[in-house]
VEXDREN-2710 file (C-alpha; in Angstrom, 1 decimal):
% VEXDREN-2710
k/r/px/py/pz
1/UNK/85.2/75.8/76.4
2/UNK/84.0/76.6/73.2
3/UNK/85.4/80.1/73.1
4/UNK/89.1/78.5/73.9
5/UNK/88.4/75.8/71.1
6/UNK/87.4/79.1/68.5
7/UNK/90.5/80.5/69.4
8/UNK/92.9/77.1/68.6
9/UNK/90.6/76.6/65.7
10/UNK/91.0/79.9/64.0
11/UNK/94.7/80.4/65.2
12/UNK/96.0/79.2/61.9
13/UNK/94.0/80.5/59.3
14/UNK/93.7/83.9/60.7
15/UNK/97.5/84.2/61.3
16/UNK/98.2/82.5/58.1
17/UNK/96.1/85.2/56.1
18/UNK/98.1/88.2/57.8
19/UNK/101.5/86.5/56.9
20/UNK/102.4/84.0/59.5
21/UNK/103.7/81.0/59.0
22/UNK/103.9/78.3/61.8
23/UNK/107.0/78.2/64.1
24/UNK/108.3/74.6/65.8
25/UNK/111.2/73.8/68.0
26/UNK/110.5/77.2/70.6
27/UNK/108.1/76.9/73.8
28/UNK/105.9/79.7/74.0
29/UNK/106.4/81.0/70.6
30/UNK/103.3/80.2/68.4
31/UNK/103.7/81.7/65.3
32/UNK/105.8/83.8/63.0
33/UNK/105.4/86.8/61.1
34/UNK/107.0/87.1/57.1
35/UNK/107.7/91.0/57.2
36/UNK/107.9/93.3/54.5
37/UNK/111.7/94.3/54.0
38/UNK/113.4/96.3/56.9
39/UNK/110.6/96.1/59.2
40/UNK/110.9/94.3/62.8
41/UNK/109.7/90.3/62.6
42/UNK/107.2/89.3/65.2
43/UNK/106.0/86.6/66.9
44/UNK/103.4/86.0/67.9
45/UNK/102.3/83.6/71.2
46/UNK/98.8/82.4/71.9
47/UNK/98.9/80.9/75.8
48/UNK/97.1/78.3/77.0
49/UNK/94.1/80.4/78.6
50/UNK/93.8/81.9/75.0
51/UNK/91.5/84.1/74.5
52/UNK/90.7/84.4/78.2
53/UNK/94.1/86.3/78.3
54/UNK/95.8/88.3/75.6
55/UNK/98.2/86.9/72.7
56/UNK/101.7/88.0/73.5
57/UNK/103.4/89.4/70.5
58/UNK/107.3/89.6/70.6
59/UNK/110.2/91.3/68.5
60/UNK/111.7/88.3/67.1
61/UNK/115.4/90.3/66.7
62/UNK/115.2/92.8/69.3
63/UNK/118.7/91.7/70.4
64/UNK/119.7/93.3/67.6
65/UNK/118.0/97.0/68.1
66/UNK/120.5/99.6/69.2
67/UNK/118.6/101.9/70.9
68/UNK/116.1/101.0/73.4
69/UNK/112.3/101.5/72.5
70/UNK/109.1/102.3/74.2
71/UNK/106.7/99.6/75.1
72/UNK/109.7/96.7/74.4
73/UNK/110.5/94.4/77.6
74/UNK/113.9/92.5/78.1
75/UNK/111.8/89.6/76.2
76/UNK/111.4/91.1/72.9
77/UNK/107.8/91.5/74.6
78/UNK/105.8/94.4/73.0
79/UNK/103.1/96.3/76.0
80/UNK/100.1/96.5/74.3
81/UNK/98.0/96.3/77.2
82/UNK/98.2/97.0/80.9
83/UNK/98.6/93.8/82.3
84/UNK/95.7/94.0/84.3
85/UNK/92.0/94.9/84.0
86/UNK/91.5/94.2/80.4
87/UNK/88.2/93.2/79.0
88/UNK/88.5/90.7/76.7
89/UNK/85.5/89.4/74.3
90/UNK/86.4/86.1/74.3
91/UNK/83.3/85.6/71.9
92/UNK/85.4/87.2/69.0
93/UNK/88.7/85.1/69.0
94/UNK/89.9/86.4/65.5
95/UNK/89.3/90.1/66.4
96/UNK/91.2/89.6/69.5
97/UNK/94.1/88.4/67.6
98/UNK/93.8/91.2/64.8
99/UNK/93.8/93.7/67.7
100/UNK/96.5/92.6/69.1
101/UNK/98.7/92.3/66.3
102/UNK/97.7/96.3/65.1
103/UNK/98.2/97.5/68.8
104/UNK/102.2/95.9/68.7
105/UNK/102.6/97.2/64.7
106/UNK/101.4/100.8/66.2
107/UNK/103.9/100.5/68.9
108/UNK/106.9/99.2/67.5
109/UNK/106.4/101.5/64.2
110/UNK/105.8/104.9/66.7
111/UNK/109.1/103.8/68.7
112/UNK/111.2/104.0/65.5
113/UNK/109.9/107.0/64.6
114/UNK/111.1/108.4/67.3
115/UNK/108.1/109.9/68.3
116/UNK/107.6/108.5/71.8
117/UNK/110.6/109.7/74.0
118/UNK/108.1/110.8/76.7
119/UNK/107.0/107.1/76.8
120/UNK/110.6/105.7/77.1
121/UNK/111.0/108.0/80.3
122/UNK/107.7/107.4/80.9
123/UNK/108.5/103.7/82.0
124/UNK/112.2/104.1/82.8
125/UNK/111.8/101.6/85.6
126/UNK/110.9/99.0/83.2
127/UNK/114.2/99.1/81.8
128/UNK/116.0/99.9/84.6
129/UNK/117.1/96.2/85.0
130/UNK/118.9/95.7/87.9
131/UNK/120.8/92.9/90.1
132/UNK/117.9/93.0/93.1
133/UNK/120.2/90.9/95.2
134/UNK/121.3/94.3/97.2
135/UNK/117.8/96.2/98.1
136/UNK/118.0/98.8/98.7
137/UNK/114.7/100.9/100.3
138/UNK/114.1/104.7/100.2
139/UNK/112.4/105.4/104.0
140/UNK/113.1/109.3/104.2
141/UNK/112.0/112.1/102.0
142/UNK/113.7/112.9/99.6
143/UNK/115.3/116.6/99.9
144/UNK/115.3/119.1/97.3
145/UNK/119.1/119.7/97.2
146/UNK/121.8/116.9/96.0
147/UNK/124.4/116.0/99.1
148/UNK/125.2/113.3/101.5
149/UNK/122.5/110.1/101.9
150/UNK/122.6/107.7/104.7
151/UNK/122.4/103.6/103.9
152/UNK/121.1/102.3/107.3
153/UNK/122.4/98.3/106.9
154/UNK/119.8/96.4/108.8
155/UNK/119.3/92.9/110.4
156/UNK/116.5/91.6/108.3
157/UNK/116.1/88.5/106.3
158/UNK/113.0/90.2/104.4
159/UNK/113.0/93.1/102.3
160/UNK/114.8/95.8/104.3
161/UNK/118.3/95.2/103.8
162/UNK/119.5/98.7/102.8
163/UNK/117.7/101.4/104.7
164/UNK/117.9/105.0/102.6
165/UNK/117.3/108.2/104.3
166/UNK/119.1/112.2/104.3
167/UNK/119.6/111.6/107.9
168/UNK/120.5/109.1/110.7
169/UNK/117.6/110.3/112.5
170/UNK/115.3/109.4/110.0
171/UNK/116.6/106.2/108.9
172/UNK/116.8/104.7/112.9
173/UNK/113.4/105.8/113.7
174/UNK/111.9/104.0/110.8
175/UNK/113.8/101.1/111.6
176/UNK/112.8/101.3/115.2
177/UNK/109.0/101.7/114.4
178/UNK/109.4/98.6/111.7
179/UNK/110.9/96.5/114.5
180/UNK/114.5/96.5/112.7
181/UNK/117.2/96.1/114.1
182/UNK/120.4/98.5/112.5
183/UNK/123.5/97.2/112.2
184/UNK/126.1/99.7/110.6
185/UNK/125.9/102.8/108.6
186/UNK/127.6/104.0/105.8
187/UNK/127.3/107.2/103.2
188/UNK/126.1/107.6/100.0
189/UNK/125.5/111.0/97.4
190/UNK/121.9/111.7/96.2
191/UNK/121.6/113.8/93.1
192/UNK/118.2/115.0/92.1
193/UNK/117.5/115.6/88.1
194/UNK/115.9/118.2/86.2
195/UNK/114.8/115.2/83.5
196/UNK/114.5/111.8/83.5
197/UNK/117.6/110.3/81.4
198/UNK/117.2/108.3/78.7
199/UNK/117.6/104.5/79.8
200/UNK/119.8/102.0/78.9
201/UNK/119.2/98.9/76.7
202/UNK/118.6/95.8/79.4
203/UNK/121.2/94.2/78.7
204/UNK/123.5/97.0/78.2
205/UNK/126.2/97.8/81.3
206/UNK/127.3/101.5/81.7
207/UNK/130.8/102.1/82.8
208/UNK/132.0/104.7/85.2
209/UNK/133.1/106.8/82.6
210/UNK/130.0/106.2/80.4
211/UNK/127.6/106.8/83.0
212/UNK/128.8/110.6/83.4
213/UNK/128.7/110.8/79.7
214/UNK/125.3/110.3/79.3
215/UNK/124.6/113.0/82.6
216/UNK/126.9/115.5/80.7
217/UNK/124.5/115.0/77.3
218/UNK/121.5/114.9/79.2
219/UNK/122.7/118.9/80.1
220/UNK/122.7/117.8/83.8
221/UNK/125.5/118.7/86.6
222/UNK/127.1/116.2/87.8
223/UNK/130.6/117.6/89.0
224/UNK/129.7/117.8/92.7
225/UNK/128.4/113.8/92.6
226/UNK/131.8/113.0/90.8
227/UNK/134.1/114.8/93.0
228/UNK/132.7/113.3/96.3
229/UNK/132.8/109.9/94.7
230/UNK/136.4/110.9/93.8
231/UNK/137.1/111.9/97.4
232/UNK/135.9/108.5/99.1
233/UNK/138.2/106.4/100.8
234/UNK/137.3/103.1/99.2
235/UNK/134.9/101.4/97.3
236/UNK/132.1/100.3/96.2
237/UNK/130.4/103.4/96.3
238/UNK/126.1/104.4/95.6
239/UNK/125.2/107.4/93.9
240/UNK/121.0/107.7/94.7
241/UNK/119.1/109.0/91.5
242/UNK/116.1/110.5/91.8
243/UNK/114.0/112.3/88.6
244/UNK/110.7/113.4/87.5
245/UNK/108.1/111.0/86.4
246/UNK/104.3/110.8/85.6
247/UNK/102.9/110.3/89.2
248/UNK/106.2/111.5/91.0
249/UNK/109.8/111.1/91.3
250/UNK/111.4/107.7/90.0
251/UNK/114.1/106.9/92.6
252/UNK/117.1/104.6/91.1
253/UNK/120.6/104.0/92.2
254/UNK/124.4/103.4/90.9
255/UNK/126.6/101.5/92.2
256/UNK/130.4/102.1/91.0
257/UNK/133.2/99.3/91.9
258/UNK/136.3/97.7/90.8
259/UNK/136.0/95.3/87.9
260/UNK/138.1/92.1/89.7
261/UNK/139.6/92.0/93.1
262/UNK/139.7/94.5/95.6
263/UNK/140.8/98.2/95.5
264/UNK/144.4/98.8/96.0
265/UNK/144.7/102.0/95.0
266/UNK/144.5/104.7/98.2
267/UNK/141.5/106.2/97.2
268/UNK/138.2/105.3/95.1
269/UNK/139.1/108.3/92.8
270/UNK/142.8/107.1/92.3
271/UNK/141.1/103.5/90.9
272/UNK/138.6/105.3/89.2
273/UNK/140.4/108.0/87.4
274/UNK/143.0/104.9/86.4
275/UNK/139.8/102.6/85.5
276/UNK/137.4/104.7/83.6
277/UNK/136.1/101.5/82.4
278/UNK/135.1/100.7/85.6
279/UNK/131.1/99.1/86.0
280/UNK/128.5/101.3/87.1
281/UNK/126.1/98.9/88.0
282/UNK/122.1/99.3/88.0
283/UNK/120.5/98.9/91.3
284/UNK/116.5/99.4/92.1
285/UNK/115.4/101.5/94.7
286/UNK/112.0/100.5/97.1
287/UNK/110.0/103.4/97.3
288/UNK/109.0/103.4/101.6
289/UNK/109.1/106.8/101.4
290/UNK/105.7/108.7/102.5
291/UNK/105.2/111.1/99.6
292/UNK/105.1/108.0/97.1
293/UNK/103.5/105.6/99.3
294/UNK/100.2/107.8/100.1
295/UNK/99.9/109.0/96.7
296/UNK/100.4/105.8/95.4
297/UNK/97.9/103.9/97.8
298/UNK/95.3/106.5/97.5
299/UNK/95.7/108.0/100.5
300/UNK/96.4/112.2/100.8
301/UNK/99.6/113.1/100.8
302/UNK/98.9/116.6/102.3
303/UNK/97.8/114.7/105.8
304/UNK/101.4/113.9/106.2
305/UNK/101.7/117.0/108.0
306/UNK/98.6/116.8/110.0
307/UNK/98.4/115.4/114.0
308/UNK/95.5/114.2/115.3
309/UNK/94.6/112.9/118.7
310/UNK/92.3/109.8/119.4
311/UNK/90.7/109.3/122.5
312/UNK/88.8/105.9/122.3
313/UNK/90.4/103.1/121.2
314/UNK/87.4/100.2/121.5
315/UNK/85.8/98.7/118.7
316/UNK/85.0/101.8/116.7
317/UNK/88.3/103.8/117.8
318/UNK/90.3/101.4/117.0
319/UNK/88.9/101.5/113.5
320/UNK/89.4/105.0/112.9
321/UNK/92.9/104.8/114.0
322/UNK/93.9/101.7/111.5
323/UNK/91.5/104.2/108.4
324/UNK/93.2/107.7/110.0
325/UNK/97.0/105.9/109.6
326/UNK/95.9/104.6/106.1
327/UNK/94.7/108.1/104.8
328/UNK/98.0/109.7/105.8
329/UNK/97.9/111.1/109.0
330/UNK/101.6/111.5/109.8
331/UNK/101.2/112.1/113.9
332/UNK/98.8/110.2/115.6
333/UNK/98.1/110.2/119.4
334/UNK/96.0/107.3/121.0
335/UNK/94.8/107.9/124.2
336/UNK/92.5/105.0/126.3
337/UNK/93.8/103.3/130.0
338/UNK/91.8/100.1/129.0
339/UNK/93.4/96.8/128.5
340/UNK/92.1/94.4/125.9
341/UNK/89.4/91.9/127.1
342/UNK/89.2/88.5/125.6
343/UNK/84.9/89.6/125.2
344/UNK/86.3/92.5/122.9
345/UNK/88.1/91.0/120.4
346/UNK/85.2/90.0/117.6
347/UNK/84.7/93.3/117.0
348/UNK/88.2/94.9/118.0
349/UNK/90.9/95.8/115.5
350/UNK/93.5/93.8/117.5
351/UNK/93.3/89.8/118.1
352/UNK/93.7/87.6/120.6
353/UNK/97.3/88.1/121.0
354/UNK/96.4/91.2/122.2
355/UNK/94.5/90.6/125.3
356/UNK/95.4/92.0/128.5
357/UNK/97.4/95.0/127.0
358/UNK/96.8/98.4/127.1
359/UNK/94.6/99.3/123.6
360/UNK/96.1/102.7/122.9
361/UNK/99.9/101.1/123.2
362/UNK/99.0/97.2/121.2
363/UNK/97.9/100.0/118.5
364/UNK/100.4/101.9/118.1
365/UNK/103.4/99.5/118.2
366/UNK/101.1/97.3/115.4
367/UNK/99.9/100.4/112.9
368/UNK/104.2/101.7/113.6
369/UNK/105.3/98.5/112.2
370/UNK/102.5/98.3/109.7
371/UNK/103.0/101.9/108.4
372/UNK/107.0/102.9/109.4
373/UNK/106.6/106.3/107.8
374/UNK/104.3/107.8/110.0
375/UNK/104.4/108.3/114.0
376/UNK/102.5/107.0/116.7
377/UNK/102.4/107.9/120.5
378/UNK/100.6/106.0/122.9
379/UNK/98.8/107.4/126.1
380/UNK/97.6/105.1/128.5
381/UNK/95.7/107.6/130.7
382/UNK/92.5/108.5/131.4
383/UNK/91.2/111.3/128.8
384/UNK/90.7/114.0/131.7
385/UNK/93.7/113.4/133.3
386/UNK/95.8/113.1/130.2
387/UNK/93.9/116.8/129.1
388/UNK/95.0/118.2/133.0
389/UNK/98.7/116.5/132.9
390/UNK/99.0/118.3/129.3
391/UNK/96.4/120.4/127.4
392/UNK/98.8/121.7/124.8
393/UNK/98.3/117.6/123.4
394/UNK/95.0/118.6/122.8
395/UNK/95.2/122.5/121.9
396/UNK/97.9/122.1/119.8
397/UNK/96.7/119.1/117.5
398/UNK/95.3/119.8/114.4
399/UNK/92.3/117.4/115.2
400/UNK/90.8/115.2/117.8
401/UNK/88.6/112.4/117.7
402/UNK/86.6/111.1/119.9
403/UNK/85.4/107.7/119.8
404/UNK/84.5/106.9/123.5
405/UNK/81.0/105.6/123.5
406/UNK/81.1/107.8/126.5
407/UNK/78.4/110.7/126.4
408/UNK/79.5/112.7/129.4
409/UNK/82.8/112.3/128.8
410/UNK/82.9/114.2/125.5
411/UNK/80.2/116.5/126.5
412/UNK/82.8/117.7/129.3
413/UNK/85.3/117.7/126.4
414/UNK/83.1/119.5/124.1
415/UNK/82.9/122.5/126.7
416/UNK/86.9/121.9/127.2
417/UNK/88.1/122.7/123.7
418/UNK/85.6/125.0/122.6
419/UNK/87.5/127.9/120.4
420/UNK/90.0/125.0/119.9
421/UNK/91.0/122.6/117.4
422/UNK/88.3/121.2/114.9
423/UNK/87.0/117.1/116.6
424/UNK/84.6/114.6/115.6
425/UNK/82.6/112.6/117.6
426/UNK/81.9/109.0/116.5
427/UNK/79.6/106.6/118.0
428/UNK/77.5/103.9/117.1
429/UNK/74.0/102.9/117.8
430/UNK/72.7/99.1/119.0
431/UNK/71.6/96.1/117.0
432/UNK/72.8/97.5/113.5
433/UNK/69.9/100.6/113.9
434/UNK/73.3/102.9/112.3
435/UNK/76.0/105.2/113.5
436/UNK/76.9/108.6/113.7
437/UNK/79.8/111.1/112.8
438/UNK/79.5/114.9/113.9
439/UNK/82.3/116.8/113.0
440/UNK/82.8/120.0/114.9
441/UNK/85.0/123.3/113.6
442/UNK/86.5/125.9/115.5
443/UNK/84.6/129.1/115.6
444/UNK/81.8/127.7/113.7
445/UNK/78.2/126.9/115.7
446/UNK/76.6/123.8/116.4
447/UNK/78.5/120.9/118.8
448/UNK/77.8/118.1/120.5
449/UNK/75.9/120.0/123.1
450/UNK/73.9/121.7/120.3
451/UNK/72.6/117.4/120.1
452/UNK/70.8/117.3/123.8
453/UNK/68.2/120.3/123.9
454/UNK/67.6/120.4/127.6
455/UNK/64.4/119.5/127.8
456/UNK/64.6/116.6/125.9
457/UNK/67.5/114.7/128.0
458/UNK/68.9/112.4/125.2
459/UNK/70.9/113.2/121.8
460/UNK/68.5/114.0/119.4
461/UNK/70.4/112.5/116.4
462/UNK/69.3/108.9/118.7
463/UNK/67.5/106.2/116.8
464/UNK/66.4/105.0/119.9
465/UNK/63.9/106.3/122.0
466/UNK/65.2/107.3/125.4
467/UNK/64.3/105.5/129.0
468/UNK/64.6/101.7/127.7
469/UNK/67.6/99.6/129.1
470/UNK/69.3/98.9/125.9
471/UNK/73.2/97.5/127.2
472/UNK/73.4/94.3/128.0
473/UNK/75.4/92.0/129.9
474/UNK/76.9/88.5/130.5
475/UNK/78.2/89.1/134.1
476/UNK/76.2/92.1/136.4
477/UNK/77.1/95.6/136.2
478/UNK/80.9/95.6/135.5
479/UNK/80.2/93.5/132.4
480/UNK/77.6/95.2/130.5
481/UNK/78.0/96.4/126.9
482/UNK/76.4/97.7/124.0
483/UNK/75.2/95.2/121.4
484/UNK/76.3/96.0/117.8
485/UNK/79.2/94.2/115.7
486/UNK/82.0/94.8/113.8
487/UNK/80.7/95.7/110.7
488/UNK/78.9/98.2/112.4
489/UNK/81.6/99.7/114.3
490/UNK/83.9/99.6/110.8
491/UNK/81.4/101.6/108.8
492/UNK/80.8/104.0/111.7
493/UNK/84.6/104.4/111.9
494/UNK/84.8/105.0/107.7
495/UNK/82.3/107.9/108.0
496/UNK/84.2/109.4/110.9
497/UNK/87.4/109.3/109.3
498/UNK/86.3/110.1/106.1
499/UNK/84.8/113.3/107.9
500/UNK/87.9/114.0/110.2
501/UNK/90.0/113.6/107.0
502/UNK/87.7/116.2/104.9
503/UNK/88.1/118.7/107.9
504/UNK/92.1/118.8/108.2
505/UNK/92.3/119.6/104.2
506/UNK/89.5/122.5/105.0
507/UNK/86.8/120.6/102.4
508/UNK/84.3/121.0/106.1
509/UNK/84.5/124.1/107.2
510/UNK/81.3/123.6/109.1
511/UNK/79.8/121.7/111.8
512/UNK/78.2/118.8/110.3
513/UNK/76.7/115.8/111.3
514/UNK/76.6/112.4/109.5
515/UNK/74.0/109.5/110.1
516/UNK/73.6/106.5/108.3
517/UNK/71.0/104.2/109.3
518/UNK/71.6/100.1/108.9
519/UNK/67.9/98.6/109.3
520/UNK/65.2/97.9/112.0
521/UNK/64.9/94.3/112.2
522/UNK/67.4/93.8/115.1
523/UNK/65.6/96.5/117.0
524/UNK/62.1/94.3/116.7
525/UNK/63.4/91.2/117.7
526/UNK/65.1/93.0/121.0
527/UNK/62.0/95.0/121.5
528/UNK/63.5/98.0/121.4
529/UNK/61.2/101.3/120.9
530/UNK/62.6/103.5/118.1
531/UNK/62.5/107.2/118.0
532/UNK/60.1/108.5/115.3
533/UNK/62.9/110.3/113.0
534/UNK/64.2/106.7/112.1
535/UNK/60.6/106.1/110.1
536/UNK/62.5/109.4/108.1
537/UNK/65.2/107.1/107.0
538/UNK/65.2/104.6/104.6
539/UNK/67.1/101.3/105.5
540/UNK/71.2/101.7/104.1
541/UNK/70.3/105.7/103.9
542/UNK/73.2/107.9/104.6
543/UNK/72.2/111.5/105.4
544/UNK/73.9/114.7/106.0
545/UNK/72.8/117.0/108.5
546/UNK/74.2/121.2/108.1
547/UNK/71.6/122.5/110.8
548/UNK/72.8/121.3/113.7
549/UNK/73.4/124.6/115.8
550/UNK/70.8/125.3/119.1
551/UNK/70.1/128.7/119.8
552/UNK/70.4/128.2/123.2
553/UNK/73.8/126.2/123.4
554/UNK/76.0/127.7/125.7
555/UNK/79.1/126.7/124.1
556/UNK/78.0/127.7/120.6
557/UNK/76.7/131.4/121.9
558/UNK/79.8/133.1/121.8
559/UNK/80.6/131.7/118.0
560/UNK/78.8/132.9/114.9
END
């Protein structure tokens, strides 16, 4: 509270001294600057939550600027922060003030200068200001040459109104995975630029004629755009922008049509090349679109390309495929014949809705609406019959994981795709002792096998010494389970798909195995014995194994 009464108290005298002078009658407008002559006037607005948040500092005429500049919002706002993440010292009210002032003198003074073009492209959505009634939603990839779009119309209340794609396959198999129903389909023109143009004030609106102007100036081709406009049967009519910008392309649109009343000439070029005055009206574009989506959310957009094949989709499989979807993997196969239990679904990535489905298909359909842009297949049987009904599934991926909780079962596999594709091998140990990741490449020694030397008779990455009866149950033999939770299972999953993730962009080119160990205390109160190597680990330790490789391994013989 203090800090907030320092800044009211000092607000006058410290913007008197730098030549304010105290403005009434305006909300949100706390003070006014005298300028020297020809400079910009400012004001300047200190908000409530002052100095917990920044002063605002506006261009009091900026109405009355012909061009438009950097850093300058539809407000008269000046940018001189990002608008979050800013750390404040809210100790130093004055300074705070001072700074902010300097940062929107720098800015408006380096914009008149002209010396900060890049910047004005730079944020050429910000001043892109468009009517966001039609939305319009990029859901295809955007092709390198300039030609026909498709505009999928859709059935949707929410944010999917106009669907934007280079085909109709695309578009309807987005919609489908989304759960969106189409409706109708018209065409539109995409034209891919060199440069981003230069943009237009906010309030400023282009005209047919004046849009292609400022393409000619710009030095960019436009005559194939124009003639198929001119060539249309009716309008309105969308012309899809697309241009270079810092972190990708900046996707826009135009929409050109009559000024009042419908078209009654025969053609949109006959009212067009009669009404060069025309609007050409600004409209936003949602990027759905893959290539901005992962490299915007942090995932890698080279994974796109990438199909992997799940087998496992319990607590820890399901996991992996919600992280594996998430980093970018565009094809994803889940294959498990279980149905959800009700006893699963604390530590399961699907709810209670969920129970009595199939795991692999509730997945699928819920990650496809989640994340439209990429594919997934369900397979609902069991792993060795689904390898015997069709190997190629598994020969031909570019991965597969396996997150079973099933030794056997991926020991049989791990003799199955040896020379194959690169897998990973999840699984989890009980009562929070850890979990495990072993990644195995193609050609390279060391597997799963290489973990159960046979004279030991257990995995010898086990925290847990072998012979003990460590699965428990609530209901005899058909019910029993492994005891660890969610949190468990999730970090388990993390490492594993981390790992799998690391091999398909060739940063593993090795077997490797990961182990991170939770801590012992659930293991004492269960009274389970622990295998001496865990004494080697320190409790939250992650540890990366290289040499994994047995001598003796029959499937790792043949490889070097």
């Amino acid at each position: 509270k203090s800090a907030v009464l320092a800044g009211w108290l000092y607000r006058t005298a410290e913007l008197t001294a730098r030549g304010f002078t105290e403005k009434e009658g305006e909300a949100g407008r706390g003070a006014e600057l005298r300028p020297p002559a020809g400079a910009y006037k400012l004001e300047v607005s200190l908000p409530k939550a002052f100095p917990d948040e920044l002063p605002e500092v506006y261009v009091a005429d900026y109405k009355s600027i012909k061009e438009p500049l950097p850093h300058l919002e539809h407000t008269g706002k000046v940018c001189i922060a990002p608008s979050g993440g800013v750390l404040i010292d809210v100790t130093r009210p004055r300074d705070v003030v001072k700074q902010a002032i300097e940062q929107a003198r720098r800015a408006i003074e380096d914009a008149a200068k002209n010396t900060v073009n890049g910047d004005l492209q730079r944020e050429f959505l910000a001043y892109w200001d468009s009517d966001d009634k039609d939305k319009f939603s990029l859901v295809g990839s955007l092709p390198a040459a300039e030609g026909e779009f498709l505009v999928l119309n859709a059935s949707s209340a929410g944010s999917f109104e106009h669907l934007l794609a280079p085909t109709p396959e695309e578009a309807k198999a987005w919609a489908t995975r989304a759960g969106i129903t189409p409706k109708l389909t018209y065409k539109a023109y995409y034209l891919p630029l060199t440069k981003a143009l230069i943009p237009p004030r906010f309030d400023d609106q282009w005209t047919t004629k004046q849009f292609f102007e400022r393409l000619s100036a710009e030095g960019i081709d436009s005559d194939a755009a124009l003639l198929w406009i001119l060539d249309q049967p009716r309008l309105p009519l969308d012309l899809i922008l697309s241009m270079p910008g810092t972190s990708g392309n900046i996707v826009v649109s135009v929409r050109f049509y009559p000024q009042i009343g419908p078209v009654k000439e025969a053609t949109a070029g006959d009212y067009l090349k009669t009404h060069p005055d025309a609007p050409a009206k600004r409209l936003s574009v949602k990027r759905l679109d893959a290539d901005f989506l992962l490299s915007r959310g942090g995932g890698i957009p080279s994974l796109i390309g990438k199909t992997v094949v799940l087998v496992g989709c319990g607590a820890v499989g399901s996991q992996v495929a919600k992280l594996l979807a998430l980093l970018g993997v565009g094809t994803l196969h889940l294959a498990d014949p279980e149905m959800l239990g009700e006893e699963n679904i604390h530590r399961h990535f699907l709810g209670a809705g969920h129970i009595g489905r199939n795991k692999a298909s509730a997945i699928a359909m819920l990650l496809g609406r989640d994340y439209p842009h990429l594919k997934f297949f369900a397979h609902e049987k069991a792993a060795l019959e689904l390898f015997e009904s069709d190997p190629a599934l598994f020969t031909s991926a570019d991965a597969v994981m396996f997150a079973t909780g099933d030794e056997t079962l991926e020991l049989r596999f791990d003799a199955l795709l040896v020379g194959g594709p690169p897998r990973v091998h999840a699984w989890v140990e009980p009562v929070g002792l850890g979990g495990h990741a072993l990644a195995v490449g193609p050609g390279v020694g060391g597997c799963l096998h290489c973990l159960y030397p046979e004279n030991v008779g257990m995995n010898v990455a086990s925290f847990v010494q072998p012979g003990q009866l460590i699965r428990r149950s609530f209901a005899g033999c058909a019910g029993d389970f492994l005891p660890f939770s969610a949190v468990d299972a999730m970090r388990t999953a993390t490492e594993a798909a981390n790992l799998l993730a690391r091999v398909l962009v060739a940063e593993e080119t090795q077997s490797v195995l990961i182990s991170w160990h939770g801590d012992t205390a659930g293991a004492a109160e269960a009274t389970i014995e622990l295998a001496q190597k865990v004494a080697q680990f320190s409790p939250g330790e992650r540890r990366r194994i290289e040499d994994i490789r047995r001598l003796d391994c029959l499937n790792c013989s043949g490889n070097p």
